[in-house]
mmCIF entry with sequence, helices, sheets and N, C-alpha, C, O atoms, coordinates in Angstrom:
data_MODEL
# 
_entry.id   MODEL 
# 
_entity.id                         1 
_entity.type                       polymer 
_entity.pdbx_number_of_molecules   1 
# 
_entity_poly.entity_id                      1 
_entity_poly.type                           'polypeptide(L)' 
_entity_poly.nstd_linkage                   no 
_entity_poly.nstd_monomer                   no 
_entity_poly.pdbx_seq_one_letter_code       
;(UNK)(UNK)(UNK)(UNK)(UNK)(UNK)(UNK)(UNK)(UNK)(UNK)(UNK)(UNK)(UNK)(UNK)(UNK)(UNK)
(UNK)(UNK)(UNK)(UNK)(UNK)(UNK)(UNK)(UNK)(UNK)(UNK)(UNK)(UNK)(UNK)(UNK)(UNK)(UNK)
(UNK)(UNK)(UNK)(UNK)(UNK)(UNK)(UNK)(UNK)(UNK)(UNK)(UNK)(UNK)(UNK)(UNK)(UNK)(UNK)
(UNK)(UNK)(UNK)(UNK)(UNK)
;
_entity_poly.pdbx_seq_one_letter_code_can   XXXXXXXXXXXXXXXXXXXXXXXXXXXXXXXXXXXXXXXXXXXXXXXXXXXXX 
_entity_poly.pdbx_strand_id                 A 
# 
loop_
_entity_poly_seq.entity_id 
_entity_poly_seq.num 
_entity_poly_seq.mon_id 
_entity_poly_seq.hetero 
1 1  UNK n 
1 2  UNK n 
1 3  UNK n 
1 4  UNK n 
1 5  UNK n 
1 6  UNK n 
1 7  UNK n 
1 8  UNK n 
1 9  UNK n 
1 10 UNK n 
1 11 UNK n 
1 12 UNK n 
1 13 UNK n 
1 14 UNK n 
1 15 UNK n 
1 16 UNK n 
1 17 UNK n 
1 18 UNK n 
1 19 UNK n 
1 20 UNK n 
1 21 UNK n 
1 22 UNK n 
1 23 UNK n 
1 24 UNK n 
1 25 UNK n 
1 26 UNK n 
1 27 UNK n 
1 28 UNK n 
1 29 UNK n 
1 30 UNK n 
1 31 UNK n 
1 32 UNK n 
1 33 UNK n 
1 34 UNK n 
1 35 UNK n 
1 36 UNK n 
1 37 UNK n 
1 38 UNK n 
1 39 UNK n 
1 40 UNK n 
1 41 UNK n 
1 42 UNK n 
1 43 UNK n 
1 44 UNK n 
1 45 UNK n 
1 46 UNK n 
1 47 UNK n 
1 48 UNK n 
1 49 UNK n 
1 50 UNK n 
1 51 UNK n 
1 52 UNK n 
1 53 UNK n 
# 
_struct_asym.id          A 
_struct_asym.entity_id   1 
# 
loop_
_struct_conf.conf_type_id 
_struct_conf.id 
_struct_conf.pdbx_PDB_helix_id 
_struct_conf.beg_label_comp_id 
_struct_conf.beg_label_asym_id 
_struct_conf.beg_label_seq_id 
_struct_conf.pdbx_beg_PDB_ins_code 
_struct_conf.end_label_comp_id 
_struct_conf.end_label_asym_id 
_struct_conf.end_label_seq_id 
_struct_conf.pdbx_end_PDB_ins_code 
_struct_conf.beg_auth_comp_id 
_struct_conf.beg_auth_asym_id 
_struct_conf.beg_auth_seq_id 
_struct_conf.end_auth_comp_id 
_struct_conf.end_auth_asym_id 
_struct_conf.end_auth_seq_id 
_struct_conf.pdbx_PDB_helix_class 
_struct_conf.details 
_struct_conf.pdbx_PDB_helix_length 
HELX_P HELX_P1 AA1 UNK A 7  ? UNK A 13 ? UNK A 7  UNK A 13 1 ? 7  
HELX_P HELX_P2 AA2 UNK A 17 ? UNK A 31 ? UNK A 17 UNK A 31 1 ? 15 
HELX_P HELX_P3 AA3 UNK A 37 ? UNK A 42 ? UNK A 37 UNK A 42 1 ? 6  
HELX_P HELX_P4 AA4 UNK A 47 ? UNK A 52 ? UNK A 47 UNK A 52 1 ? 6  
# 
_struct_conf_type.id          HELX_P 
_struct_conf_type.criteria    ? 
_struct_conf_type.reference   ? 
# 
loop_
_atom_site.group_PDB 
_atom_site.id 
_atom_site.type_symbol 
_atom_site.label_atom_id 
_atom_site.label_alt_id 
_atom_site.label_comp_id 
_atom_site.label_asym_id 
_atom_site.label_entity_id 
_atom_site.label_seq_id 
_atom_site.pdbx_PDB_ins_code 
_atom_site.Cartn_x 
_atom_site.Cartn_y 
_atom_site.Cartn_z 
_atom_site.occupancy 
_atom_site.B_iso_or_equiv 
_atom_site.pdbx_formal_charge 
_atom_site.auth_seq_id 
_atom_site.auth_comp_id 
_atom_site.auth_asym_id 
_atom_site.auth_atom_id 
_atom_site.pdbx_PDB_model_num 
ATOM 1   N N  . UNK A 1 1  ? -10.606 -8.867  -5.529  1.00 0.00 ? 1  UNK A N  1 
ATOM 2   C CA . UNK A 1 1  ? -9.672  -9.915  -5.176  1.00 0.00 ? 1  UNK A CA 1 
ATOM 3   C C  . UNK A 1 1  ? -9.229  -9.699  -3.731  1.00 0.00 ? 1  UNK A C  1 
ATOM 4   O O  . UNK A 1 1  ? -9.103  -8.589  -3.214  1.00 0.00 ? 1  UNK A O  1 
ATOM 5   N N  . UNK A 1 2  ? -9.007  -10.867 -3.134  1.00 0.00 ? 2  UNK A N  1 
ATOM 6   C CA . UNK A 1 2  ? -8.568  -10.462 -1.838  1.00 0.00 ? 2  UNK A CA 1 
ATOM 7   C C  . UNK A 1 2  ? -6.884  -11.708 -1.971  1.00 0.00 ? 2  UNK A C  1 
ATOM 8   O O  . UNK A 1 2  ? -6.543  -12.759 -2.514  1.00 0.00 ? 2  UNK A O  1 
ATOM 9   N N  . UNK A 1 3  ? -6.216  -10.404 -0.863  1.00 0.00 ? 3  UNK A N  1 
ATOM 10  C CA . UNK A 1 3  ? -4.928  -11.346 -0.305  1.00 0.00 ? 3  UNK A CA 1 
ATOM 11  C C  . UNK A 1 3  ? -5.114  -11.297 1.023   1.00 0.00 ? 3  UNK A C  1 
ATOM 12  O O  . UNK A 1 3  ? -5.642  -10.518 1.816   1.00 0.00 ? 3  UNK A O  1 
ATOM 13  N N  . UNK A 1 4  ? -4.459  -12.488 1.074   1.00 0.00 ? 4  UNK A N  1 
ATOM 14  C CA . UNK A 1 4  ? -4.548  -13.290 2.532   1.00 0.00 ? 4  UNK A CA 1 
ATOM 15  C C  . UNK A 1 4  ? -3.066  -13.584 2.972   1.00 0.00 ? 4  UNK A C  1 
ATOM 16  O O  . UNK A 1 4  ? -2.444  -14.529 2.488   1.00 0.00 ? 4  UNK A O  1 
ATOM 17  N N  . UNK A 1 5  ? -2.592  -12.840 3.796   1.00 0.00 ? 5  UNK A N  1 
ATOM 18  C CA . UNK A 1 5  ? -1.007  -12.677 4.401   1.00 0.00 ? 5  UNK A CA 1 
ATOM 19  C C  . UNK A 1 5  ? -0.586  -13.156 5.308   1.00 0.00 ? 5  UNK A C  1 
ATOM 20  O O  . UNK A 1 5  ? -0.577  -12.186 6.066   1.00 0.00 ? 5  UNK A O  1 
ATOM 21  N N  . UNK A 1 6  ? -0.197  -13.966 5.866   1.00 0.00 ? 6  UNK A N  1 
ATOM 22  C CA . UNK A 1 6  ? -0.365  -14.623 7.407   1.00 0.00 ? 6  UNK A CA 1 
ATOM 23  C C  . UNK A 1 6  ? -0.268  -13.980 8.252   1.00 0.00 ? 6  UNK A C  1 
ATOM 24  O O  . UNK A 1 6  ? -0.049  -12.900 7.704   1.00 0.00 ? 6  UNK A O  1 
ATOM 25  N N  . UNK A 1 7  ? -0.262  -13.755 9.570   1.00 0.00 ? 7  UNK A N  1 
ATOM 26  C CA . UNK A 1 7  ? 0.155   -13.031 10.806  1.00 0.00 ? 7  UNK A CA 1 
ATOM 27  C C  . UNK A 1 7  ? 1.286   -13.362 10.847  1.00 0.00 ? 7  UNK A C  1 
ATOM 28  O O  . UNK A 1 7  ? 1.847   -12.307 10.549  1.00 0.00 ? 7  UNK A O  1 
ATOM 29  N N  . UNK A 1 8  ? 2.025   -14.058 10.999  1.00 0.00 ? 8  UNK A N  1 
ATOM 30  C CA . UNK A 1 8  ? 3.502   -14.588 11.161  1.00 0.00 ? 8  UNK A CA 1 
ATOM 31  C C  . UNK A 1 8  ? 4.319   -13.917 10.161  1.00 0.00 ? 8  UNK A C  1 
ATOM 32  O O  . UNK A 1 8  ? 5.502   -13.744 10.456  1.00 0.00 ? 8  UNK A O  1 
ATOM 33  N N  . UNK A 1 9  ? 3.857   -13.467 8.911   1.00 0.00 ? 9  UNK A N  1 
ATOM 34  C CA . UNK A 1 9  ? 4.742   -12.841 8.125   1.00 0.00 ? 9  UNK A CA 1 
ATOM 35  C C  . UNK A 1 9  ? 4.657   -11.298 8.741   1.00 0.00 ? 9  UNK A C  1 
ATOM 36  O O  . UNK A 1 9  ? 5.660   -10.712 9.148   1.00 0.00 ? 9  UNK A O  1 
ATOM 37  N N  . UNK A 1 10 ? 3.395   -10.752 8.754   1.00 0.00 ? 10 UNK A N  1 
ATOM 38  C CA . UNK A 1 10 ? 3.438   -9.133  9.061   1.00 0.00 ? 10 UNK A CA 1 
ATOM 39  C C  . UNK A 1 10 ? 4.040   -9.189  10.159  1.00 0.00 ? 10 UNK A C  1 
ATOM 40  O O  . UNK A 1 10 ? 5.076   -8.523  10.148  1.00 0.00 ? 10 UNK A O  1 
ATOM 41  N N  . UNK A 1 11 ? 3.742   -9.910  11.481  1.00 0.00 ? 11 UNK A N  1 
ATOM 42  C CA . UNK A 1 11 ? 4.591   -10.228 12.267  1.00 0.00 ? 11 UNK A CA 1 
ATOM 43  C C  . UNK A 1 11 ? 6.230   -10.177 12.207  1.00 0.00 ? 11 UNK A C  1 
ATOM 44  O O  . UNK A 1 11 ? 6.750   -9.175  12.698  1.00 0.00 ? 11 UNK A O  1 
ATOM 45  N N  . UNK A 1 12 ? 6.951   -11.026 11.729  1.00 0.00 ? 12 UNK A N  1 
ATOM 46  C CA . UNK A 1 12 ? 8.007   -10.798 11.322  1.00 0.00 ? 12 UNK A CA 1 
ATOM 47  C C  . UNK A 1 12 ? 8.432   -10.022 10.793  1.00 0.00 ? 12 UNK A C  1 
ATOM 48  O O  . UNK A 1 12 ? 9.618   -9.851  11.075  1.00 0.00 ? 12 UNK A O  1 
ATOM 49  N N  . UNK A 1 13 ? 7.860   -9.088  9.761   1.00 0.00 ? 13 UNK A N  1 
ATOM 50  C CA . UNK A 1 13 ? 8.368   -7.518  9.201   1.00 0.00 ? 13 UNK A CA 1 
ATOM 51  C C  . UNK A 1 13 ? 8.089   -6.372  9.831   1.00 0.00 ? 13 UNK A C  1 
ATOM 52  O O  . UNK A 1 13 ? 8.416   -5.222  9.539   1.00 0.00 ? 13 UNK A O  1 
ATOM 53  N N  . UNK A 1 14 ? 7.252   -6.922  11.007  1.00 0.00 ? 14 UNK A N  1 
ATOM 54  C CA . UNK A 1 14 ? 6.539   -5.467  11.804  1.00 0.00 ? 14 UNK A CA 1 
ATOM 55  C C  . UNK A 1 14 ? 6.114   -4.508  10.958  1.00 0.00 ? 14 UNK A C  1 
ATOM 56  O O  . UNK A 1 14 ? 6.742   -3.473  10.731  1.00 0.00 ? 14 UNK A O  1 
ATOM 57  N N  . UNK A 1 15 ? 4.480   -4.972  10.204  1.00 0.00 ? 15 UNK A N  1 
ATOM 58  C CA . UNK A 1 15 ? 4.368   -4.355  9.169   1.00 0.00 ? 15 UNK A CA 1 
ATOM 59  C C  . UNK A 1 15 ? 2.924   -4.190  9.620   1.00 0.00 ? 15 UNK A C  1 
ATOM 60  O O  . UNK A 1 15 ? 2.714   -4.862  10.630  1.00 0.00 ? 15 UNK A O  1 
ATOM 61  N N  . UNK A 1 16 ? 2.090   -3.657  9.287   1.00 0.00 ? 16 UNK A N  1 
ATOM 62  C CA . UNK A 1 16 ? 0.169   -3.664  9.506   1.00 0.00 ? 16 UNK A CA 1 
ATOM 63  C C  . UNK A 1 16 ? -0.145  -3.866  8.073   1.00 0.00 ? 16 UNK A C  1 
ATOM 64  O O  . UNK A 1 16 ? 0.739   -3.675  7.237   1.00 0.00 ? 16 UNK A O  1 
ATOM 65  N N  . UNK A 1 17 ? -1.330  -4.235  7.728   1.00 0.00 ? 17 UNK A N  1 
ATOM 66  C CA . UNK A 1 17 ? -1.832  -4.388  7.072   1.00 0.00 ? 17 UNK A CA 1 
ATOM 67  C C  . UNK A 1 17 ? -1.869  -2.967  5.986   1.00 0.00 ? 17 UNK A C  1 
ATOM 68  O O  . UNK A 1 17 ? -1.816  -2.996  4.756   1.00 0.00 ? 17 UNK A O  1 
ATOM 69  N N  . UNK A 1 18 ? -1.996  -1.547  7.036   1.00 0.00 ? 18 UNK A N  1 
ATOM 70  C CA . UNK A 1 18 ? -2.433  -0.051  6.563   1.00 0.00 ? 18 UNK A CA 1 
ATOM 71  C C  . UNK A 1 18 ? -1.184  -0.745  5.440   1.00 0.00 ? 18 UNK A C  1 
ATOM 72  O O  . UNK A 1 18 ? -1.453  -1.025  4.272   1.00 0.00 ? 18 UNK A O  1 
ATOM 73  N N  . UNK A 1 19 ? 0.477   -0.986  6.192   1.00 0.00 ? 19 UNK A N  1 
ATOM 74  C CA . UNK A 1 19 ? 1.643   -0.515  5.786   1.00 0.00 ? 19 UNK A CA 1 
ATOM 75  C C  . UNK A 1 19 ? 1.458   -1.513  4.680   1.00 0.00 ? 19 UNK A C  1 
ATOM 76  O O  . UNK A 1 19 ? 1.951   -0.995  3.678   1.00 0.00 ? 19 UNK A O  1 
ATOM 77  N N  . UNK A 1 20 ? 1.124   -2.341  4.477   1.00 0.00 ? 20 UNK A N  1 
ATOM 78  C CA . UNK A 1 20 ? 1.640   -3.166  3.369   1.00 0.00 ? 20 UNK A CA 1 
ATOM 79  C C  . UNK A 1 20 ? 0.518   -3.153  1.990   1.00 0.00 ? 20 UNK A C  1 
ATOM 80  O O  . UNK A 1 20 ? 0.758   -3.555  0.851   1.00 0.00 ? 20 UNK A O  1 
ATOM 81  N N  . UNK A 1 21 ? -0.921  -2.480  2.583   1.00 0.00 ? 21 UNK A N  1 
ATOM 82  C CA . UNK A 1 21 ? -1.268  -1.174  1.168   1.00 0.00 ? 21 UNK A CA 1 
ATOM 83  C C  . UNK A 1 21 ? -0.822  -0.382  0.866   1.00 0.00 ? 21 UNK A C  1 
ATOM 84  O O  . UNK A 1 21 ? -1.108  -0.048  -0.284  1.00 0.00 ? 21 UNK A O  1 
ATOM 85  N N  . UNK A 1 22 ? 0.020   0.356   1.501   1.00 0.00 ? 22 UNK A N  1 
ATOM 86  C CA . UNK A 1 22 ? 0.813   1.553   1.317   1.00 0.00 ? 22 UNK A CA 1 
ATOM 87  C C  . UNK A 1 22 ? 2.034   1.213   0.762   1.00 0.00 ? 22 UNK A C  1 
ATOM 88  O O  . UNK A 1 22 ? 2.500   2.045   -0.017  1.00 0.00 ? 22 UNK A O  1 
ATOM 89  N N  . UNK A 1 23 ? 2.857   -0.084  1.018   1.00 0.00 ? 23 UNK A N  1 
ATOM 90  C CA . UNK A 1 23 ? 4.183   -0.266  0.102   1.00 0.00 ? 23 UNK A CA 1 
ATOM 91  C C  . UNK A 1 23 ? 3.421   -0.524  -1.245  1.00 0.00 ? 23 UNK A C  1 
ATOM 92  O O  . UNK A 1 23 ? 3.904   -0.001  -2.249  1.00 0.00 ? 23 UNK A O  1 
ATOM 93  N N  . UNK A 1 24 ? 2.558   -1.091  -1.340  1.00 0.00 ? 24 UNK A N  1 
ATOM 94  C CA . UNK A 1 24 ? 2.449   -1.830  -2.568  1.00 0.00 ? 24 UNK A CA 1 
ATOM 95  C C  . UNK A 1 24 ? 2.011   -0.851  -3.404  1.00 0.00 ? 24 UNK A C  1 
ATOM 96  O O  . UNK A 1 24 ? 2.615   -0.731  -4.469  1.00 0.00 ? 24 UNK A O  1 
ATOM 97  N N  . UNK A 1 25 ? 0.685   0.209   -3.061  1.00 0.00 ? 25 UNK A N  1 
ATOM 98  C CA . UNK A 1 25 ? 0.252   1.718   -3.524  1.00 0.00 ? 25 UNK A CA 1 
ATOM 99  C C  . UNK A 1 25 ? 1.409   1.983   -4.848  1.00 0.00 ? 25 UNK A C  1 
ATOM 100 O O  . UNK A 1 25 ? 1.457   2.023   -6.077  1.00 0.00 ? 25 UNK A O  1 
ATOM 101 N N  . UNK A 1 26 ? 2.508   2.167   -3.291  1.00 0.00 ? 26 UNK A N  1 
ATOM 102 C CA . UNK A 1 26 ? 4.332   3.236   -3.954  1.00 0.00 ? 26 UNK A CA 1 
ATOM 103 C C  . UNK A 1 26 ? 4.570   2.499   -5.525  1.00 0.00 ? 26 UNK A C  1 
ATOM 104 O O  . UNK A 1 26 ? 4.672   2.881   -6.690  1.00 0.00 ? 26 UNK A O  1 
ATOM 105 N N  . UNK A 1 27 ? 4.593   0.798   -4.527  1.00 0.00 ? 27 UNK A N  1 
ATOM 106 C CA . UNK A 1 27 ? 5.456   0.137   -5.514  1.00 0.00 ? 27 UNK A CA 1 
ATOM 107 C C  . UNK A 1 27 ? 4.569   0.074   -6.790  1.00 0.00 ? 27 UNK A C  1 
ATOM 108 O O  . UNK A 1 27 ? 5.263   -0.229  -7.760  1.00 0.00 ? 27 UNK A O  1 
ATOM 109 N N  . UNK A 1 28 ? 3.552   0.219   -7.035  1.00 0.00 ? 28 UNK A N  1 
ATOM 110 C CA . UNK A 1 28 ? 2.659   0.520   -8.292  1.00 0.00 ? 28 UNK A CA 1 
ATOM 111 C C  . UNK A 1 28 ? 2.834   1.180   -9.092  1.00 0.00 ? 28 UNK A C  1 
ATOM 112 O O  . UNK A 1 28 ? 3.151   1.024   -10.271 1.00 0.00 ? 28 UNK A O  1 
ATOM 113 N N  . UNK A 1 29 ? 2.480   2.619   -8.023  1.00 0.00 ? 29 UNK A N  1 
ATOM 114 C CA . UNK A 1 29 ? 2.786   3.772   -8.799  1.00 0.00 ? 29 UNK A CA 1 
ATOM 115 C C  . UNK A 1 29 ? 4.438   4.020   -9.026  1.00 0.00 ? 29 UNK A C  1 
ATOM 116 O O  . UNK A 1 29 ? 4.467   5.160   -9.488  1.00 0.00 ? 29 UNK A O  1 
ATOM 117 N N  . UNK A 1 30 ? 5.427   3.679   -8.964  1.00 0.00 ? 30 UNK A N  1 
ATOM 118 C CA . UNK A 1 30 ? 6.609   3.837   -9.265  1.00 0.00 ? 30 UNK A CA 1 
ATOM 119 C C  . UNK A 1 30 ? 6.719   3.021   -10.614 1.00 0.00 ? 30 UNK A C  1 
ATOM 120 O O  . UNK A 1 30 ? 7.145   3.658   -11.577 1.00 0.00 ? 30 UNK A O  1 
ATOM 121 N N  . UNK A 1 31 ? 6.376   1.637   -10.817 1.00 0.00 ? 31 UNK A N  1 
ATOM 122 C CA . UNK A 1 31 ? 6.414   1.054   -11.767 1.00 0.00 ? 31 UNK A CA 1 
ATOM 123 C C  . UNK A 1 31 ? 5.293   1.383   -12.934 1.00 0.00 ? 31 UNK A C  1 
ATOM 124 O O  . UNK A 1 31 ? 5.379   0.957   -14.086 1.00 0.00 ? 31 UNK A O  1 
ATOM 125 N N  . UNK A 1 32 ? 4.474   2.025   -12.548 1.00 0.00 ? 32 UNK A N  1 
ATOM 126 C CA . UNK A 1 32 ? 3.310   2.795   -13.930 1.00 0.00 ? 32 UNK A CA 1 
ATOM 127 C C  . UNK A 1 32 ? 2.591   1.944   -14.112 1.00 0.00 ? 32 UNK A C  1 
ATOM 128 O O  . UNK A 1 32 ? 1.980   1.713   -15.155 1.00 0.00 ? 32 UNK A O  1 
ATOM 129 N N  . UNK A 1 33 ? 2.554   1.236   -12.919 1.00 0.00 ? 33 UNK A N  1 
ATOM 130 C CA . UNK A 1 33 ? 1.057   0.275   -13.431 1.00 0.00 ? 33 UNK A CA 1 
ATOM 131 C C  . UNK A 1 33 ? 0.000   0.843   -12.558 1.00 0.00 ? 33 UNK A C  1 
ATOM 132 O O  . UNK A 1 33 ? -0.988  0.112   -12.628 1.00 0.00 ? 33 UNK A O  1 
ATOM 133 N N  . UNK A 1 34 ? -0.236  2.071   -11.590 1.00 0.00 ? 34 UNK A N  1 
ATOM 134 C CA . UNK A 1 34 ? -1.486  2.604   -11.112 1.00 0.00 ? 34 UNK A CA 1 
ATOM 135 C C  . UNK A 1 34 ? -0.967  4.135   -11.139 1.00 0.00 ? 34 UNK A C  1 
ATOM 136 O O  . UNK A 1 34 ? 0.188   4.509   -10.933 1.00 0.00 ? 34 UNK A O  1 
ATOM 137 N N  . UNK A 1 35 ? -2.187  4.996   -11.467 1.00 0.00 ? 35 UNK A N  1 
ATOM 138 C CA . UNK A 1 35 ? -1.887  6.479   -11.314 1.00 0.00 ? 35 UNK A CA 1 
ATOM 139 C C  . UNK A 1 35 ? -1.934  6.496   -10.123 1.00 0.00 ? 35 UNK A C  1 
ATOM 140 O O  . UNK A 1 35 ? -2.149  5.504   -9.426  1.00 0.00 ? 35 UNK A O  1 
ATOM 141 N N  . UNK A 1 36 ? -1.627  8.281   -9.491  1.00 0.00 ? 36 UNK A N  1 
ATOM 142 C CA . UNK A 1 36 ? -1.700  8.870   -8.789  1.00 0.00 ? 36 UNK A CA 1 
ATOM 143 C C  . UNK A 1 36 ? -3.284  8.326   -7.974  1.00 0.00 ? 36 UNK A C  1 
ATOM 144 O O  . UNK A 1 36 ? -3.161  7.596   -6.991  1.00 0.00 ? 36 UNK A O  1 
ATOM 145 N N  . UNK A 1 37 ? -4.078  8.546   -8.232  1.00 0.00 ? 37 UNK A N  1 
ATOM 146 C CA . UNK A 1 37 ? -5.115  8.676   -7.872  1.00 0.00 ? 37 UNK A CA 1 
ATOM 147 C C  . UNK A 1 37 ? -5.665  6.826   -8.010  1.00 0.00 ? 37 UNK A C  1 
ATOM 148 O O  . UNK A 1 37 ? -6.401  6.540   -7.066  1.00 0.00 ? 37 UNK A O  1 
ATOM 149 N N  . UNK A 1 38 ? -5.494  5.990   -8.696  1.00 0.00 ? 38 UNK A N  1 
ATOM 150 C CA . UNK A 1 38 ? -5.454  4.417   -7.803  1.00 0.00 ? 38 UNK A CA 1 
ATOM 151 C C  . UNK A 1 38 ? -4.454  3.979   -6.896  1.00 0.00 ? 38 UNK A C  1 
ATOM 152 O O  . UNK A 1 38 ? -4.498  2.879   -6.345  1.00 0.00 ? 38 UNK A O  1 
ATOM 153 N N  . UNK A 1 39 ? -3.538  4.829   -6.727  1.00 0.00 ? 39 UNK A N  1 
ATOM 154 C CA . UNK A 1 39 ? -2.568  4.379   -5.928  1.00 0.00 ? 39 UNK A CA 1 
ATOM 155 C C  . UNK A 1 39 ? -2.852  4.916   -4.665  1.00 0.00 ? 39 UNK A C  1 
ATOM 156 O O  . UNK A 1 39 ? -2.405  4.357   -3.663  1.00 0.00 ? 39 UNK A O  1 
ATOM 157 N N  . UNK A 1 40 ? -3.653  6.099   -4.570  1.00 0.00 ? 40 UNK A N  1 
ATOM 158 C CA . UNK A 1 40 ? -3.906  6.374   -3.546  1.00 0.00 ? 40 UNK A CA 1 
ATOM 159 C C  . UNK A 1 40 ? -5.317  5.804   -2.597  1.00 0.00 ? 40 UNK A C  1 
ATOM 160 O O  . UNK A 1 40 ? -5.449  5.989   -1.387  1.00 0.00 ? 40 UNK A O  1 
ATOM 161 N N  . UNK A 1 41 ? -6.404  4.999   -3.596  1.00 0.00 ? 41 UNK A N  1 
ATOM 162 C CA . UNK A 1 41 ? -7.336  3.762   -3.567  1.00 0.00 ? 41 UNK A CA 1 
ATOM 163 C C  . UNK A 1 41 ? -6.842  3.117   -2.767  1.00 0.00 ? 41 UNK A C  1 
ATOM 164 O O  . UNK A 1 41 ? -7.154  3.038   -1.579  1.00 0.00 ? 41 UNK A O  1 
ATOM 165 N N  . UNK A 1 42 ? -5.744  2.407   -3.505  1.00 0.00 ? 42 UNK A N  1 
ATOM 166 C CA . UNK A 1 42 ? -4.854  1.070   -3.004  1.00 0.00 ? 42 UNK A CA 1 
ATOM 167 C C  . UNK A 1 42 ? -4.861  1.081   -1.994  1.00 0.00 ? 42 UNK A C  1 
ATOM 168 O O  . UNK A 1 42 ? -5.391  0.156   -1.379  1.00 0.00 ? 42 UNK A O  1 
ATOM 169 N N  . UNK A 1 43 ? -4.077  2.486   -1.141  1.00 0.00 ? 43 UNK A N  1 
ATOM 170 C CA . UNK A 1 43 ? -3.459  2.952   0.225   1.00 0.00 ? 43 UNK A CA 1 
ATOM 171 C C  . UNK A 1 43 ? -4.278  3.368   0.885   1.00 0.00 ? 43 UNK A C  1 
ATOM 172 O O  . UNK A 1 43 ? -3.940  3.936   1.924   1.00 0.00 ? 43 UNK A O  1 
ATOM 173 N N  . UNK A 1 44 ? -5.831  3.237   0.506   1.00 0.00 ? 44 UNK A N  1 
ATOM 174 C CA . UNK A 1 44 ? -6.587  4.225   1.199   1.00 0.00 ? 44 UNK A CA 1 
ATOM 175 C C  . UNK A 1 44 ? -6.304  4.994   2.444   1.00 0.00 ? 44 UNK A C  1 
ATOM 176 O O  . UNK A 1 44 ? -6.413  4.912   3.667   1.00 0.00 ? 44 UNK A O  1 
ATOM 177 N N  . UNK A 1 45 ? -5.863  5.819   1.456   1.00 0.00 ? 45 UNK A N  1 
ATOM 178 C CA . UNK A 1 45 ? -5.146  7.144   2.176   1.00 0.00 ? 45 UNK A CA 1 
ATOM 179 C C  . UNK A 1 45 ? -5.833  8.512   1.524   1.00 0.00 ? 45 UNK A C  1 
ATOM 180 O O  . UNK A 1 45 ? -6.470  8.148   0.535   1.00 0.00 ? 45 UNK A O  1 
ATOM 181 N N  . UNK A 1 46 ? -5.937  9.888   1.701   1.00 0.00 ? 46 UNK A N  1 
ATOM 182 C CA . UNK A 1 46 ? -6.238  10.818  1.379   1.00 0.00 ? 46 UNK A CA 1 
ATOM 183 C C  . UNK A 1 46 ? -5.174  11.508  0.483   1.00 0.00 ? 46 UNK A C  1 
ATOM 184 O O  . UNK A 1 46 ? -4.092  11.051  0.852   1.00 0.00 ? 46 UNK A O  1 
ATOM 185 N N  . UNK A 1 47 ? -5.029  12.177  -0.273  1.00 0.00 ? 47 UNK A N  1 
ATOM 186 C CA . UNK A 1 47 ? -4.400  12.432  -1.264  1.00 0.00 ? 47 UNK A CA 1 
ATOM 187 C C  . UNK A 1 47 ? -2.990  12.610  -0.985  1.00 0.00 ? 47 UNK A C  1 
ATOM 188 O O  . UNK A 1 47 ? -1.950  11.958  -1.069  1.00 0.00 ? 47 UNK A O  1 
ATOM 189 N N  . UNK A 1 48 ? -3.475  14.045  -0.526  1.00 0.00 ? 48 UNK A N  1 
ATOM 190 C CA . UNK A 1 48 ? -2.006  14.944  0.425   1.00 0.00 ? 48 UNK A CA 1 
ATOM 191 C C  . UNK A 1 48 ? -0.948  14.070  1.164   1.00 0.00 ? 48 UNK A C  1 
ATOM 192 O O  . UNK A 1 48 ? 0.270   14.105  0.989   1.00 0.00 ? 48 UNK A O  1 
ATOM 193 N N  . UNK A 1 49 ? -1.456  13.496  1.787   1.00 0.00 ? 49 UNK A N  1 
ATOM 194 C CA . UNK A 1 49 ? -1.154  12.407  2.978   1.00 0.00 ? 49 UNK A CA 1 
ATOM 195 C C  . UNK A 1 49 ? -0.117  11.041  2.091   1.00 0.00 ? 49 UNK A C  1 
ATOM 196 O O  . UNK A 1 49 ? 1.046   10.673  2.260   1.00 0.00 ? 49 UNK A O  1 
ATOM 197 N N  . UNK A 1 50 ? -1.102  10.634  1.228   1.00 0.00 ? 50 UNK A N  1 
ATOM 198 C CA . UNK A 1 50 ? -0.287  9.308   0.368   1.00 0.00 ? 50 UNK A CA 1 
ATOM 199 C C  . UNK A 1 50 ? 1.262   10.437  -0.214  1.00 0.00 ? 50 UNK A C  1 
ATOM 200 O O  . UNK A 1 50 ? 2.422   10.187  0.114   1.00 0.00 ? 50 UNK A O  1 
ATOM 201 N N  . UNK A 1 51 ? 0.825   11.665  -1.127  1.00 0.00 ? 51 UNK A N  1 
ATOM 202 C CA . UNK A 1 51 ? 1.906   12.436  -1.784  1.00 0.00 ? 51 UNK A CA 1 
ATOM 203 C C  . UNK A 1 51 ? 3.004   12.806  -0.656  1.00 0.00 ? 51 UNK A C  1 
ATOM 204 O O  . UNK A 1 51 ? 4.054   13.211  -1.157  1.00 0.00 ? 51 UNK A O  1 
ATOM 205 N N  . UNK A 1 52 ? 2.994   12.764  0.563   1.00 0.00 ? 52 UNK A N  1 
ATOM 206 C CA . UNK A 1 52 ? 3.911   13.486  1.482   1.00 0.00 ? 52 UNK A CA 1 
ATOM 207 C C  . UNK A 1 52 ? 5.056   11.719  1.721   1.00 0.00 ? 52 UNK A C  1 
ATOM 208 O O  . UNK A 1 52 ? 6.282   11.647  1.801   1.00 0.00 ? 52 UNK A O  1 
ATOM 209 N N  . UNK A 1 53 ? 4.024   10.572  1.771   1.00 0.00 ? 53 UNK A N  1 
ATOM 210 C CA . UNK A 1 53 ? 4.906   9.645   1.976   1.00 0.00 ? 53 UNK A CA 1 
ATOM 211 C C  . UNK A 1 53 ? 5.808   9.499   1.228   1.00 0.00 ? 53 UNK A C  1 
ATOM 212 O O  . UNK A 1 53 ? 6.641   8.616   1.431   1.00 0.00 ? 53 UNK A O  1 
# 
């Protein structure tokens, strides 16, 4: 699946694209709908690295 975000919004939150896999990663794994290890997919991020955020 793909999302499609406007520039004008990341824009306005001063957000990148990295950052707004990475909120959503958290916000996953906080709510128990992705483990450790899809959440860190999500964020493609390296393990250590996603766990320190």
């Amino acid at each position: 699946m793909n999302l499609t975000i406007p520039d004008e919004i990341l824009q306005a939150g001063q957000l990148s694209a990295a950052d707004i896999k990475r909120e959503l990663a958290m916000l996953f794994l906080q709510k128990k709908a992705l483990n450790v290890e899809q959440a860190t997919q999500l964020a493609d991020m390296q393990p250590v690295k996603f766990e320190q955020k």
